[in-house]
C-alpha positions as CSV (number, residue, x, y, z in Angstrom):
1,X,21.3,-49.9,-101.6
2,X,19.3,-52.8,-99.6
3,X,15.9,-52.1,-99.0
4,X,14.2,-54.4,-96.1
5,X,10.7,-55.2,-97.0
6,X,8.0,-53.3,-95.8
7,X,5.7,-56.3,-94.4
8,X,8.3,-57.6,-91.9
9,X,8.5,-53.7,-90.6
10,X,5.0,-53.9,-90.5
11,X,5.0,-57.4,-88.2
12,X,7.4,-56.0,-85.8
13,X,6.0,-53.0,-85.6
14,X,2.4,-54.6,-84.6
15,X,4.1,-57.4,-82.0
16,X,5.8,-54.4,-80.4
17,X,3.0,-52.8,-80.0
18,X,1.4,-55.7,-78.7
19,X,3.7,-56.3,-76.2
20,X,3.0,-52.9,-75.3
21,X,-0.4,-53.5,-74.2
22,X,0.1,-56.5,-72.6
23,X,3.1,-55.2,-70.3
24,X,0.4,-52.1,-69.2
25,X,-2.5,-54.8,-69.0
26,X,-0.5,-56.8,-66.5
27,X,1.0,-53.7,-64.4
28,X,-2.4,-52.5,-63.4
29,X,-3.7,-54.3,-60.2
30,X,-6.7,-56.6,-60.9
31,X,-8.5,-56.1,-57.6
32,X,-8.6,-52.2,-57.8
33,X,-11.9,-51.2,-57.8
34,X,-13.3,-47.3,-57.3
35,X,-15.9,-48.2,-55.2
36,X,-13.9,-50.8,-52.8
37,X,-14.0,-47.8,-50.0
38,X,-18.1,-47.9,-50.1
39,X,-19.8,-51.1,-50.6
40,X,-16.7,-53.4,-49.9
41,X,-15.4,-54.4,-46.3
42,X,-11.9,-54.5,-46.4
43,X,-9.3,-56.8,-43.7
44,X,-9.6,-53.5,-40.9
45,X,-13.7,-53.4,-41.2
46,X,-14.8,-54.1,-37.8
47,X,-17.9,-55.9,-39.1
48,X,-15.7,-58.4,-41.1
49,X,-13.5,-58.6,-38.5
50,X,-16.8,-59.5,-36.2
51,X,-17.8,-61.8,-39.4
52,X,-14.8,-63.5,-39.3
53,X,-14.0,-64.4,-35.9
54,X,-16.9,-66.9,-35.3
55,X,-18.4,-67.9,-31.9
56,X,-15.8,-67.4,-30.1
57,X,-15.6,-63.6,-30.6
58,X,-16.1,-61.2,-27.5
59,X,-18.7,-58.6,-26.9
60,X,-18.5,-55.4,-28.0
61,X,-17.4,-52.8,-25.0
62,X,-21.2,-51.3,-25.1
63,X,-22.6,-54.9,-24.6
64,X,-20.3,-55.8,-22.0
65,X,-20.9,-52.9,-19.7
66,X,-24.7,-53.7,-20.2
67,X,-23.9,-56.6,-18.8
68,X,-22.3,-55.6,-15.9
69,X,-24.5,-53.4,-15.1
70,X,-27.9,-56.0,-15.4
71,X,-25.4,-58.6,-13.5
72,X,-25.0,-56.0,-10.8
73,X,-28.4,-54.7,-10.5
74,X,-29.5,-58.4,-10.0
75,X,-27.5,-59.2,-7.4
76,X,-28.3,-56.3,-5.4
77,X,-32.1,-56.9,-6.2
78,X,-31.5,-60.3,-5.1
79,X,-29.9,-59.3,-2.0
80,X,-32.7,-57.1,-0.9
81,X,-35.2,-59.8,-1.8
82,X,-33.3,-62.0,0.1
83,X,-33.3,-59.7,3.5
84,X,-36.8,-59.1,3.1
85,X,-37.8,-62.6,3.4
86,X,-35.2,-63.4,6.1
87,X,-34.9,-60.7,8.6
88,X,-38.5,-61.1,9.3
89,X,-38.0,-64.5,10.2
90,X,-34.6,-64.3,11.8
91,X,-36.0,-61.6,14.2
92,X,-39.2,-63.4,15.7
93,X,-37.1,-66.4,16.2
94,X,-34.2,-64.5,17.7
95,X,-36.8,-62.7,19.7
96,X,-38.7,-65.5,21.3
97,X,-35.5,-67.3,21.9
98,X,-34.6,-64.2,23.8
99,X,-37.5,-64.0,25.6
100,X,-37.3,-67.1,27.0
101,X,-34.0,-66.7,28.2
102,X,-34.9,-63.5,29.6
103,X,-37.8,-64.2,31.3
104,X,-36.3,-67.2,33.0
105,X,-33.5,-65.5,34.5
106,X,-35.6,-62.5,35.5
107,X,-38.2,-65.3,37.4
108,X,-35.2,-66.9,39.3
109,X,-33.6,-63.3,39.9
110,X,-37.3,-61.9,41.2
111,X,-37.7,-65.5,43.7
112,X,-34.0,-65.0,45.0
113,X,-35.1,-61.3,45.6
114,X,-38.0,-61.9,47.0
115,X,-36.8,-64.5,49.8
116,X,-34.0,-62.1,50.8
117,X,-36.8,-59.5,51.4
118,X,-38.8,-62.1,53.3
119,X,-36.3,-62.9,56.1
120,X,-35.2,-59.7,56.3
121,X,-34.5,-58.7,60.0
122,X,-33.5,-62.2,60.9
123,X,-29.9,-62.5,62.7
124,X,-28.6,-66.0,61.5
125,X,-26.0,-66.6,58.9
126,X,-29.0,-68.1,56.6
127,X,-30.1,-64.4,56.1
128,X,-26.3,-63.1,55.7
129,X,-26.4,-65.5,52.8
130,X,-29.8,-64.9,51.3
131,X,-28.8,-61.3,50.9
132,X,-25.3,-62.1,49.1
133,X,-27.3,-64.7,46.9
134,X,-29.0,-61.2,45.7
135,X,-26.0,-58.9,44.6
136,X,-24.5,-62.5,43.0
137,X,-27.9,-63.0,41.2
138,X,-28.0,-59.4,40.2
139,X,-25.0,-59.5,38.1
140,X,-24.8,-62.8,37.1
141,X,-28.5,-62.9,35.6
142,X,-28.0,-60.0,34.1
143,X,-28.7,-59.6,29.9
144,X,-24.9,-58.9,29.7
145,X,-24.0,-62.0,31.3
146,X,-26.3,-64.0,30.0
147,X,-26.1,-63.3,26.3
148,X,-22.1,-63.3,26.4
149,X,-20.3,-64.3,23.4
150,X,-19.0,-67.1,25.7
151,X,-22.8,-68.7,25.2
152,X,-24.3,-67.5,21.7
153,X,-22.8,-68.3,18.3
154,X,-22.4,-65.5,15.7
155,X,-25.8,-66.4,13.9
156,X,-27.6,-66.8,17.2
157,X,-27.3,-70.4,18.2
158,X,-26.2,-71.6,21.6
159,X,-22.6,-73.0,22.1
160,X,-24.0,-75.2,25.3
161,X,-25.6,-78.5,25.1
162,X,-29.1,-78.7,24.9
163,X,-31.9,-81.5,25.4
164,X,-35.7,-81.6,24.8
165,X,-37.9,-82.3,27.7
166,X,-38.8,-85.6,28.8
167,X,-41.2,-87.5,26.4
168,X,-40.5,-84.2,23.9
169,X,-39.0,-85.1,20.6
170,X,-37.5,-81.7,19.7
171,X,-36.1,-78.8,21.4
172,X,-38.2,-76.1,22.3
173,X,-37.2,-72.7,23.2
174,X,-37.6,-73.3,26.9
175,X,-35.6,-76.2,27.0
176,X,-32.7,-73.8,25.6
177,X,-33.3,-71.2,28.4
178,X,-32.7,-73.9,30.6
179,X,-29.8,-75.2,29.6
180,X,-28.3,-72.0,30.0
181,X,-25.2,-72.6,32.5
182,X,-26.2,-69.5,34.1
183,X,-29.6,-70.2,34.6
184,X,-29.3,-74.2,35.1
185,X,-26.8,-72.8,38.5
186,X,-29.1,-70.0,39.6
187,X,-31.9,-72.7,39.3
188,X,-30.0,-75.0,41.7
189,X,-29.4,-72.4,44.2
190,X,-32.6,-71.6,44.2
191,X,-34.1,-75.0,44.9
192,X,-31.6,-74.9,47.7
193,X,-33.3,-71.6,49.5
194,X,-36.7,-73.1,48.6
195,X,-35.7,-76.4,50.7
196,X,-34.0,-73.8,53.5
197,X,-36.6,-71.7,54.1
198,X,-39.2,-74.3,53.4
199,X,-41.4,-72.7,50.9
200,X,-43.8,-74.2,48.3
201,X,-43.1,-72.7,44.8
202,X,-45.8,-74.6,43.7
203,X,-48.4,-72.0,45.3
204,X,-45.7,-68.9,44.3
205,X,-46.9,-70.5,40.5
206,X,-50.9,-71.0,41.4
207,X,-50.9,-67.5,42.6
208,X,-49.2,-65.7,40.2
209,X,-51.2,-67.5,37.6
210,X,-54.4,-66.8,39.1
211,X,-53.6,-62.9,39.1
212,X,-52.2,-63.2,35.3
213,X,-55.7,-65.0,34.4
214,X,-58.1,-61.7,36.2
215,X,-56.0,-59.4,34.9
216,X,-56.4,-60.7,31.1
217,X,-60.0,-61.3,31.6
218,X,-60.8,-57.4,32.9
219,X,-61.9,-55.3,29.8
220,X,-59.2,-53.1,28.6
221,X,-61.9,-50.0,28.0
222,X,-65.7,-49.3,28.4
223,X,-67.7,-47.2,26.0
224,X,-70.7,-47.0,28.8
225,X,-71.4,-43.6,29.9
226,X,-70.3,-42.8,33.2
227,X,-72.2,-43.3,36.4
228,X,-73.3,-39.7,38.0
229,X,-71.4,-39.2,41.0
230,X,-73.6,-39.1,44.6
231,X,-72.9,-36.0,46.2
232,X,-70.7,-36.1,49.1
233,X,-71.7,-36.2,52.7
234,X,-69.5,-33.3,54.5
């Protein structure tokens, strides 16, 4: 019989074994770790994906409706501050511009009135005319012909050509009323009648501001006790 010595059984026996290890050593994953899932942020953590992607990363969906929102609440804020500060102003200039305009036309629509009811009664063609001059001035001078679209912009401003007064260097809101095409005719055709029927508009003005002057000078109310009556005398 051949015997094989015990010590070389023994060597093989301990490099299998060996080999053993190191093929189970190498099989297990070095990265596994039992507490990965709590402390460690793996590739689908959306705070290492945040991390990761730098500057150029967008806003969570929270901080972008914030955003909207604050972006929409200031412009409406800013909007409304806007209008409060504007209409104001927009309004007392759009009303004295209209005033000016209105009261001219209503001036040259009362003088054109007035002479027609002057030479009433008169048989002549001048007095045929003077009371045609009055239905033509009536609609004509009217606000809705005056403040057509043909005449007034969008925002307010005049489409006709306007020019300050003589020796003015700006243009002042009579110098718009005017200008008026409407008004500038009605204007001439009234210097026409004046020449016709030879009146003096100068003393029409002297009066009329004579009777505006007493009427703003009279107290507007008394706090004196009132008189006691005399008894009447049947």
């Amino acid at each position: 019989m051949h015997f094989q010595p015990i010590e070389h059984a023994a060597d093989d026996a301990y490099i299998a074994q060996a080999q053993d290890t190191y093929q189970v050593e190498v099989d297990v994953p070095a990265t596994h770790d039992a507490l990965d899932d709590v402390f460690g942020s793996g590739p689908s953590s959306p705070v290492a994906d945040h991390q990761d992607a730098g500057p150029s990363a967008t806003h969570p969906s929270d901080m972008r409706r914030l955003q909207t929102e604050h972006s929409t609440a200031g412009y409406r804020e800013g909007v409304s501050f806007a209008k409060e500060t504007s209409i104001q102003a927009g309004f007392d200039e759009g009303f004295s511009l209209g005033a000016s305009v209105g009261l001219r036309a209503g001036q040259l629509l009362g003088m054109v009135e007035g002479i027609a009811e002057a030479v009433r009664g008169r048989e002549d063609l001048d007095t045929v005319r003077a009371g045609d001059l009055v239905r033509e001035a009536r609609e004509e001078l009217s606000i809705a012909t005056i403040f057509k679209p043909d005449y007034w912009a969008e925002d307010g401003n005049w489409k006709y050509e306007v020019r300050p007064a003589q020796g003015a260097d700006e243009v002042l809101f009579p110098d718009v009323a005017e200008a008026h095409p409407v008004i500038w005719k009605w204007t001439a055709i009234l210097d026409e009648q004046l020449v016709l029927w030879k009146i003096d508009q100068a003393i029409l003005d002297n009066e009329t501001g004579h009777r505006l002057d007493s009427i703003m000078d009279e107290p507007i109310a008394t706090s004196a006790a009132p008189s006691a009556r005399k008894p009447l005398d049947w």
